[in-house]
C-alpha positions in Angstrom: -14.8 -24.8 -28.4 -16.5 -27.1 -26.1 -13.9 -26.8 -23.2 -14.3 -23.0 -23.7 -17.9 -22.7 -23.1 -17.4 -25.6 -19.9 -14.8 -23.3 -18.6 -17.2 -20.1 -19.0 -20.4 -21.6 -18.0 -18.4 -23.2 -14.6 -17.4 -19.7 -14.1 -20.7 -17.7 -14.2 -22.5 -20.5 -12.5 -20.1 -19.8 -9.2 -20.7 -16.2 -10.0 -24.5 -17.0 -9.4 -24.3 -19.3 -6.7 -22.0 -16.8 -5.0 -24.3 -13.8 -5.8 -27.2 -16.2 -4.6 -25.3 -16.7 -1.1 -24.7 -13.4 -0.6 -28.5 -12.3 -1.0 -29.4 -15.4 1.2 -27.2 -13.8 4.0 -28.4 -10.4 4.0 -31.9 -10.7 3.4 -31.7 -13.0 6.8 -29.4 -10.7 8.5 -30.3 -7.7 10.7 -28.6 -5.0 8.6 -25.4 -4.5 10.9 -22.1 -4.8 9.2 -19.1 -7.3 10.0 -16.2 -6.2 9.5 -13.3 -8.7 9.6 -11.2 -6.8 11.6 -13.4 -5.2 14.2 -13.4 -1.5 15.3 -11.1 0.7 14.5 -8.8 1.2 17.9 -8.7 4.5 20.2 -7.0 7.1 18.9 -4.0 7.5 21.1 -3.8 10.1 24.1 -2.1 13.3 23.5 1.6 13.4 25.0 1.8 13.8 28.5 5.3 15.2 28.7 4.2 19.2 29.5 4.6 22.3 27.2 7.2 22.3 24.5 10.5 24.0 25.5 11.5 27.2 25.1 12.9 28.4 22.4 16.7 28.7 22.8 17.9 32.1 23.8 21.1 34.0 21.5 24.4 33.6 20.8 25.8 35.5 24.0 29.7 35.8 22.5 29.2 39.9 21.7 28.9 41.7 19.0 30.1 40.7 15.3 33.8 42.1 14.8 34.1 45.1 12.1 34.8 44.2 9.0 38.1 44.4 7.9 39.5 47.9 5.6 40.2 48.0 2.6 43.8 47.8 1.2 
């Protein structure tokens, strides 16, 4: 039971100093936030290739044939 409570009072007491740290740093800080990876980048620029194309014109082969009579 001993190594139990060794293992759990270990834990809570890095817990703590952790918790400790951490109000340490931002009661000294200037309230800005660090982020680890910096900003987030530019979004990117619109393409530059023109309008879209027109839309493609009809089938230009005629009309449909007839349908075929009946027996």
């Amino acid at each position: 039971m001993s190594r139990k409570l060794a293992v759990v009072f270990l834990a809570m007491l890095i817990l703590v100093g952790a918790m400790g740290l951490k109000t340490v740093v931002t009661a000294h800080g200037d309230g800005s936030l660090i982020m680890a990876n910096g900003v987030s980048p530019a979004p990117p620029t619109p393409y530059k290739n023109g309008v879209s194309p027109a839309p493609p014109t009809p089938y230009r082969n005629g009309v449909s044939p007839a349908p075929p009579t009946p027996y």
